[in-house]
C-alpha positions as CSV (number, residue, x, y, z in Angstrom):
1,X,205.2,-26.0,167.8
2,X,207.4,-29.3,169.8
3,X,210.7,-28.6,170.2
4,X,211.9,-31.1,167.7
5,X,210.3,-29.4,165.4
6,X,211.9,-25.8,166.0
7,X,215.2,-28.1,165.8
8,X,214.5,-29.7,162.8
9,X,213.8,-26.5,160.7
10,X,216.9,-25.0,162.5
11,X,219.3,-27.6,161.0
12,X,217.5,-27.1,157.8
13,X,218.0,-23.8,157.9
14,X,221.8,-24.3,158.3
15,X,221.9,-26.7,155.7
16,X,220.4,-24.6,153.6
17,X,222.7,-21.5,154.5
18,X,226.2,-23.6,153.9
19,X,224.8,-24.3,150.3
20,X,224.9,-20.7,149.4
21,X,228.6,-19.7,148.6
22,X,230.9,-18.7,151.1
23,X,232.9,-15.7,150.5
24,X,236.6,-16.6,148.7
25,X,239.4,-16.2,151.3
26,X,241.7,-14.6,148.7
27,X,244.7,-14.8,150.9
28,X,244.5,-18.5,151.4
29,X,243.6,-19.5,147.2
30,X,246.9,-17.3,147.0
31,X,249.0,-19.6,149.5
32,X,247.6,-22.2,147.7
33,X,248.7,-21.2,144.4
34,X,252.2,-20.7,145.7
35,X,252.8,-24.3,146.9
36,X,251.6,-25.7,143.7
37,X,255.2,-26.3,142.4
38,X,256.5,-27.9,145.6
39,X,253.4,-29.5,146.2
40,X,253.6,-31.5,142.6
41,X,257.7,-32.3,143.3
42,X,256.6,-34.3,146.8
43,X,254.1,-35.8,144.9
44,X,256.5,-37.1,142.6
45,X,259.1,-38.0,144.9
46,X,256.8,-40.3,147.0
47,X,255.2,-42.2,143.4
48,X,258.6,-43.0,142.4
49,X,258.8,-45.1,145.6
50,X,257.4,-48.4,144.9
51,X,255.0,-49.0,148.4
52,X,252.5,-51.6,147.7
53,X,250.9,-53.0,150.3
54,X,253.3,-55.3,152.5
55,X,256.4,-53.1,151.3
56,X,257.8,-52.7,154.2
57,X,261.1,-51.1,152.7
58,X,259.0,-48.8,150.4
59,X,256.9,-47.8,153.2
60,X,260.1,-46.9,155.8
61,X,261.1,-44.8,152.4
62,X,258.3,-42.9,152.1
63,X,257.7,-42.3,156.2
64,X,261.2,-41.2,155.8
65,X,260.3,-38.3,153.3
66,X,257.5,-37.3,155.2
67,X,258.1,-37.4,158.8
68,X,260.9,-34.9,158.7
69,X,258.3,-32.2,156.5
70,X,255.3,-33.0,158.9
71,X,258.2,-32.5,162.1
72,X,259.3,-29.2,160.3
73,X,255.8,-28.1,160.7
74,X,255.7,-28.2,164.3
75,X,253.7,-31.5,164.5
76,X,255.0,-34.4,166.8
77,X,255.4,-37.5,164.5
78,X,255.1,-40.9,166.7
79,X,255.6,-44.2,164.6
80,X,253.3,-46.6,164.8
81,X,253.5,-50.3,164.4
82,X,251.4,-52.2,162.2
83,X,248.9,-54.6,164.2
84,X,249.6,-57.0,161.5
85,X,252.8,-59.3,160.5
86,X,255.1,-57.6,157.3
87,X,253.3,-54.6,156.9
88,X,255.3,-50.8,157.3
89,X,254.8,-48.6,160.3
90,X,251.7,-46.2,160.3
91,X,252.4,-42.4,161.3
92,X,250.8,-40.4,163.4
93,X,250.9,-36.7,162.9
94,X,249.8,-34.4,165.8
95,X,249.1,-30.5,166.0
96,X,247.3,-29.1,169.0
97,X,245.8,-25.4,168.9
98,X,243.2,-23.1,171.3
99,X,239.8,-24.4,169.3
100,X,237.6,-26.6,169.8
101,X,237.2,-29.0,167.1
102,X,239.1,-32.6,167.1
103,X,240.0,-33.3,163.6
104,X,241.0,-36.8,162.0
105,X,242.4,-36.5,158.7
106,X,243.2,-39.6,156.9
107,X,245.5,-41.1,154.2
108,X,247.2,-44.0,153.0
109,X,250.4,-44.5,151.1
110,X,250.2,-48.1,150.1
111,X,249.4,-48.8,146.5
112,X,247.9,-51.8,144.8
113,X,251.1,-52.0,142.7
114,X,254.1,-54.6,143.5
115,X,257.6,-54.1,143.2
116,X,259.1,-52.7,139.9
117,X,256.1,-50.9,138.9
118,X,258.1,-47.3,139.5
119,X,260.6,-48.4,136.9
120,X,258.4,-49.3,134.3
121,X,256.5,-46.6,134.6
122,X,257.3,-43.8,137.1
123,X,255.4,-40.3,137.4
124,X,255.3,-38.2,134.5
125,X,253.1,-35.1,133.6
126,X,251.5,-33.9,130.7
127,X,249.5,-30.6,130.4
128,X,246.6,-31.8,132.0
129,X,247.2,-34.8,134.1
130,X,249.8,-36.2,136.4
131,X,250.6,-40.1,136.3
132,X,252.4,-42.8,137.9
133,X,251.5,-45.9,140.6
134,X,249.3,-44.5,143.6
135,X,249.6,-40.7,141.9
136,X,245.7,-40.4,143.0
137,X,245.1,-43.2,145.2
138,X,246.4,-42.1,147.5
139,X,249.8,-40.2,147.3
140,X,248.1,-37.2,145.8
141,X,245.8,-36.9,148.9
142,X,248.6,-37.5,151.3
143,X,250.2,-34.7,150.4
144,X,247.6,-32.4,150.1
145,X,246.9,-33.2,153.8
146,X,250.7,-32.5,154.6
147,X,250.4,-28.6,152.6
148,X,247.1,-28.0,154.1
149,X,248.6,-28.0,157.9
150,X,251.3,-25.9,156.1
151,X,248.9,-23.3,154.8
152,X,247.7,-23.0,158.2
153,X,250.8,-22.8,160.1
154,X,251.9,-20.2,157.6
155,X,249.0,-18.1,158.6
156,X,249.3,-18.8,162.4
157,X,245.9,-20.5,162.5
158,X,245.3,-22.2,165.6
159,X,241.8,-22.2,166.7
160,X,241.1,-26.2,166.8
161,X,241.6,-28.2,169.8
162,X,244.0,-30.8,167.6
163,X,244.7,-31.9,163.7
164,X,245.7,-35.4,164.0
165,X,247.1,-36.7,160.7
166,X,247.2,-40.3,160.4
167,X,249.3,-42.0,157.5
168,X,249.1,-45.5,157.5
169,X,250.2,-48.4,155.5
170,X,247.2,-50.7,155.0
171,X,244.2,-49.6,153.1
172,X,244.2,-51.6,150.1
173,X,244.2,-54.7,152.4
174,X,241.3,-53.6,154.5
175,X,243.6,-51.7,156.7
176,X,244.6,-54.9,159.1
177,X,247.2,-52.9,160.3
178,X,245.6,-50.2,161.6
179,X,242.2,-50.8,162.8
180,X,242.8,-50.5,166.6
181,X,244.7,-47.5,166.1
182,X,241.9,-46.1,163.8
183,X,239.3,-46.6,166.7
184,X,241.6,-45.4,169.1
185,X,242.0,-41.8,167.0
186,X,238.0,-41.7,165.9
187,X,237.5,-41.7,170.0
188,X,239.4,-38.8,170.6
189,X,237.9,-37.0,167.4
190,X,235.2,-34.8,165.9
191,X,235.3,-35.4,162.5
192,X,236.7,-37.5,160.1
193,X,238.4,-35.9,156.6
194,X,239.5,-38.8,154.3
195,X,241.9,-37.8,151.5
196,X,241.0,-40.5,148.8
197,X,240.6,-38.5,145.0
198,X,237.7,-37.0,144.1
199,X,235.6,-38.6,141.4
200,X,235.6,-37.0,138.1
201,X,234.3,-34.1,137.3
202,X,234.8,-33.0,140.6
203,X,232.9,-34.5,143.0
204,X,233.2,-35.2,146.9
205,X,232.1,-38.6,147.8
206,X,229.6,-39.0,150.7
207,X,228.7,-43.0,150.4
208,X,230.6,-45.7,149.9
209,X,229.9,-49.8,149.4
210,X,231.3,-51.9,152.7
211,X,234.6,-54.4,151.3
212,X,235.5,-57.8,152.4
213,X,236.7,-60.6,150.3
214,X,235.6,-64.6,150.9
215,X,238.0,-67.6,150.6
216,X,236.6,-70.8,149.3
217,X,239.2,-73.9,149.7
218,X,239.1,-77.0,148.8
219,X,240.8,-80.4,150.3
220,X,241.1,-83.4,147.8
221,X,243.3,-85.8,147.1
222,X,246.2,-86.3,144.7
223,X,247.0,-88.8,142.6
224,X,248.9,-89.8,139.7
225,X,247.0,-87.9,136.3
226,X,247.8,-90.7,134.1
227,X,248.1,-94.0,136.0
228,X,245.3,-93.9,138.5
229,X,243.4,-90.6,138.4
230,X,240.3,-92.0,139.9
231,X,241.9,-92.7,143.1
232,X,242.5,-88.6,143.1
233,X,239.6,-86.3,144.5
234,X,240.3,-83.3,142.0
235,X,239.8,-80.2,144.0
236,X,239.8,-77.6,141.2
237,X,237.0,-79.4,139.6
238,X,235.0,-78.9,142.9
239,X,235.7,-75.2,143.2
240,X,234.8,-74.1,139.8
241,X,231.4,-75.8,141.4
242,X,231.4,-74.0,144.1
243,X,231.9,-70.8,142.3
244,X,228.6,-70.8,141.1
245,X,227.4,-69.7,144.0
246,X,229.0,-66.5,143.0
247,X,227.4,-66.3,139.9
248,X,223.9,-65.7,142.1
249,X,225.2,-62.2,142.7
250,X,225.9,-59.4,140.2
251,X,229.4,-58.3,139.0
252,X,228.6,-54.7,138.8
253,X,225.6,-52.4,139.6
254,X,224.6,-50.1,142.9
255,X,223.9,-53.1,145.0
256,X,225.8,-56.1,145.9
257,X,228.6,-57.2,143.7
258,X,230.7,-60.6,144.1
259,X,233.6,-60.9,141.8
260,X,236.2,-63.4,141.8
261,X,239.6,-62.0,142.3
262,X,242.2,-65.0,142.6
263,X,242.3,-68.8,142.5
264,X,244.4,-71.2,142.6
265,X,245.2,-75.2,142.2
266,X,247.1,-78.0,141.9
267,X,251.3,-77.8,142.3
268,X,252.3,-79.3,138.3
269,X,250.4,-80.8,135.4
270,X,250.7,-84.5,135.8
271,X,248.7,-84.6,139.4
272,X,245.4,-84.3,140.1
273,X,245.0,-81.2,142.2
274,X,244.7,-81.9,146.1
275,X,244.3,-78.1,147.1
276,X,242.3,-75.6,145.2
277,X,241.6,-71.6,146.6
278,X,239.6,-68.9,145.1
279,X,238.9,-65.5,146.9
280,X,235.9,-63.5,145.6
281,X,235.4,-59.5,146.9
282,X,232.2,-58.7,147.9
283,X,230.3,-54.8,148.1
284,X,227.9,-54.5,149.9
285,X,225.6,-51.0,150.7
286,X,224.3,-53.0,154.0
287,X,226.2,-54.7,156.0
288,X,224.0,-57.3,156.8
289,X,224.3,-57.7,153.1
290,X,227.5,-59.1,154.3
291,X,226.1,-62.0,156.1
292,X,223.3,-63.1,153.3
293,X,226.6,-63.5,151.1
294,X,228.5,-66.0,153.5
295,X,224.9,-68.4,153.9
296,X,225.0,-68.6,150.2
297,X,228.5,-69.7,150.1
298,X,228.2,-72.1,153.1
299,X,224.8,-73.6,151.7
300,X,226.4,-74.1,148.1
301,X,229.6,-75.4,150.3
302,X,227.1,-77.8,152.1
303,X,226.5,-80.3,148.9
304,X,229.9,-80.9,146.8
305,X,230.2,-83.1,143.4
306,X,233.0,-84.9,143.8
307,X,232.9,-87.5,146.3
308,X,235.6,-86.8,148.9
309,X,236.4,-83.4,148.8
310,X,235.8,-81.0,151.5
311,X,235.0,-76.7,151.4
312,X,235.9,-74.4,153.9
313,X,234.8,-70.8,153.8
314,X,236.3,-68.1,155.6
315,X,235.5,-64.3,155.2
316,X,238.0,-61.4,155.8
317,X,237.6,-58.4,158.9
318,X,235.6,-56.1,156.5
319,X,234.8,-52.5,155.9
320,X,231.7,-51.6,156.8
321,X,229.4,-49.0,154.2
322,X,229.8,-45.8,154.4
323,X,225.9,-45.4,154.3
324,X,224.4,-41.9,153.1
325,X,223.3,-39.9,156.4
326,X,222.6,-36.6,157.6
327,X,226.1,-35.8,158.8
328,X,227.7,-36.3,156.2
329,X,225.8,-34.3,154.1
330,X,225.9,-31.5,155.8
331,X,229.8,-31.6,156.0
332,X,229.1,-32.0,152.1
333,X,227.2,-28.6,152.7
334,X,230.2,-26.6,153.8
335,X,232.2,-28.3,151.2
336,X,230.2,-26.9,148.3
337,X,229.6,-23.7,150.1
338,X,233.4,-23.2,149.9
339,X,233.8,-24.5,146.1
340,X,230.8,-22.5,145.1
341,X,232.7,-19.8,146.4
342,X,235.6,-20.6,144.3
343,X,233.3,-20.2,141.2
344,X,233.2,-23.8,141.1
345,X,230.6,-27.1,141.7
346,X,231.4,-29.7,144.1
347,X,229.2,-32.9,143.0
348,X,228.1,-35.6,145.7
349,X,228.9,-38.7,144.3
350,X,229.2,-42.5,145.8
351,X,230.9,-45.6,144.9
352,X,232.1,-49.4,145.6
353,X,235.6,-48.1,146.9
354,X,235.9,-48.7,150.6
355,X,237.7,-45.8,152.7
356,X,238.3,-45.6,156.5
357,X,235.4,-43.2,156.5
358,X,233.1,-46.3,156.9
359,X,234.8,-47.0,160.6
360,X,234.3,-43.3,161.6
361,X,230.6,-43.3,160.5
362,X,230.3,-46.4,162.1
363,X,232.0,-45.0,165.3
364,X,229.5,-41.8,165.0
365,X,231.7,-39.5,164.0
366,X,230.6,-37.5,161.3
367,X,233.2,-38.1,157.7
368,X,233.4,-36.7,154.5
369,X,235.1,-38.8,151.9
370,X,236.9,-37.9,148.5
371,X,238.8,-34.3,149.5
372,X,241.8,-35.3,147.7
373,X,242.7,-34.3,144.1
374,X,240.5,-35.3,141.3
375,X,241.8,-38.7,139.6
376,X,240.4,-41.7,138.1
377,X,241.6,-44.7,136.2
378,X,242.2,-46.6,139.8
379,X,244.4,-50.0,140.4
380,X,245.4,-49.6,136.5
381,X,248.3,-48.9,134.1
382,X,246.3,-45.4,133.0
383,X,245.8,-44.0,137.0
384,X,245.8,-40.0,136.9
385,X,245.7,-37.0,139.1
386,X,244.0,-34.0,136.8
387,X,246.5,-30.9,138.0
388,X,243.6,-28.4,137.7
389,X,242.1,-29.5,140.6
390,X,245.4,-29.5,142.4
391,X,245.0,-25.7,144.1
392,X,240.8,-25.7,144.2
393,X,241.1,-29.2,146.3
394,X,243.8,-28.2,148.3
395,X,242.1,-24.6,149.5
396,X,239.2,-26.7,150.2
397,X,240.6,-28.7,152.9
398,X,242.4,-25.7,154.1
399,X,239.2,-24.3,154.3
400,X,237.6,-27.3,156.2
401,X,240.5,-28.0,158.9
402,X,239.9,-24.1,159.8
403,X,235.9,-24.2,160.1
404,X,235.8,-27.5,161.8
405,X,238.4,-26.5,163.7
406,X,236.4,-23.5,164.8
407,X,233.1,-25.3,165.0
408,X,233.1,-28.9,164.8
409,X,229.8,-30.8,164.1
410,X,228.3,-32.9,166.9
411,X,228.8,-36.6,167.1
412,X,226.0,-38.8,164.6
413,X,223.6,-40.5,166.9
């Protein structure tokens, strides 16, 4: 038999042994039981700090809470500046041990949700669900990442080379603040662990759709509405004809999406609009999906309806796809074992959400997406945490940092 083959039945072999459950570490679903309470009061504290993205006062507020709790457990804490104009300072959260394995955790603590939002509706609780702005995405995974390290130190569990814990302040944009410092820490790093929520009913998440979003302007000319409006060039007009270039891609489905997001035109009601602006977001599962999205807005941007107006398109640094691939299932492997060993099932799900895990994948190092809490209802008025999966999701990672730790997976080639 070739070698490759002997190899190839070895990993399936593997894969096939991390399915089965692994025995429950009783000690550690213990610990995690124990934290619950201070676990959910963190949580609360950092929802009831409004932190949308560019909030750079709510993101200093929230760094503040944190940085002393991650120092307290013997990690160093460096501040890092955004790469980006009014965005907060990212942290950086460092524990080194005796191991081997290089771990990357990530998490975000920007929100979709502007100012104000905390007082109209701050985090509150019912018997089965927690709620508030960013309770799941992604303030709930955050600090599940800050009580797993805890959970290890209080076990004096050190056999991993180094947990770096990066908390940064840009996700929901694409993470423009934070993409050199991302590929700095994925060089330096074995695996990836991205603390987004868990799909309902429970389910880790091990693809993802890449993200960027396209800006279609318009230039025209103003003029007076009522005395001469055809010396204007109405710009709005063009764009909604532009728009229909959109309309050549679905809204919703597995494969590529286009929706329009924002637009914009004119400055009052009595002038024809000069400027017009729409931005559409675009998923993609291939990125090169990416590209057959901009040619159809250039080509339609090509050929405009009114006489004298001009279209400019312009596409934002994007997230990649987090494609389905071997190493991530088998991360998803150990995941399960661990759950199954719980008494519980871990699903493999996928979605349209982008996550950092795309740039480690892309990087080669192997990620597994969705370890946070269970939530759903996302960039809404009804987003919520479900509390039973509070302790399960929690021993999880615990469980992850300290086999990775001990034997991280090689690099994706």
């Amino acid at each position: 038999m070739k070698q490759v083959g002997i190899a190839a039945l070895a990993a399936a072999a593997l894969a096939a042994g991390l399915a089965q459950a692994a025995p429950r570490d009783d000690a550690l679903w213990r610990a995690a039981q124990a934290v619950q309470a201070d676990q959910l009061a963190l949580l609360q504290q950092l929802v009831d700090i409004d932190s949308g993205t560019g909030d750079v006062d709510g993101g200093r507020k929230v760094a503040e809470v944190l940085t002393p709790r991650l120092t307290a457990l013997g990690m160093k804490v460096e501040t890092v500046p955004a790469e980006a104009p009014g965005l907060p300072d990212n942290l950086v959260a460092r524990l080194e041990g005796h191991g081997r394995g290089r771990i990357l955790m990530i998490g975000h603590i920007d929100t979709v949700f502007g100012p104000g939002t905390v007082a109209k509706r701050p985090y509150r609780m019912d018997a089965i669900r927690a709620y508030g702005p960013g309770v799941s995405d992604e303030k709930g995974g955050v600090v599940e990442g800050l009580q797993a390290i805890r959970l290890l130190r209080e076990r004096g569990f050190t056999d991993f080379k180094s947990i770096t814990f990066l908390i940064e302040t840009s996700e929901e944009r694409g993470s423009p603040g934070t993409r050199a410092l991302i590929s700095r820490l994925l060089a330096d790093s074995d695996v990836e662990l991205n603390l987004e929520p868990g799909d309902p009913p429970d389910a880790v998440t091990v693809w993802r759709k890449g993200s960027t979003t396209f800006h279609i302007a318009v230039k025209g000319r103003a003029a007076h509405a009522g005395v001469a409006p055809q010396d204007g060039r109405n710009a709005a007009v063009e764009l909604i004809h532009q728009l229909q270039a959109d309309d050549v891609f679905p809204k919703s489905g597995p494969g590529i999406t286009a929706n329009l997001t924002l637009m914009s035109a004119g400055t009052r009601a009595n002038i024809i609009p000069e400027n017009a602006e729409a931005q559409i977001n675009v998923r993609v599962r291939d990125k090169a999906d990416f590209d057959r999205v901009e040619q159809a807005f250039r080509a339609n941007a090509a050929t405009t309806q009114i006489p004298g107006t001009a279209v400019a398109v312009s596409r934002e640094n994007a997230y990649p796809p987090l494609p389905a691939n071997p190493a991530t299932e088998a991360l998803a492997d150990r995941a399960q074992a661990i759950y199954a060993g719980l008494g519980l099932t871990l699903a493999r799900e996928g979605n349209g959400g982008a996550s950092e895990s795309a740039l480690a994948a892309d990087a080669g190092v192997p990620a597994l997406d969705g370890l946070g809490p269970v939530g759903g209802g996302f960039h809404s008025d009804a987003e919520y945490l479900e509390l039973s999966s509070v302790t399960p999701r929690l021993d999880l990672l615990a469980n992850l940092l300290m086999e990775l730790g001990a034997a991280p997976p090689p690099r994706m080639k």
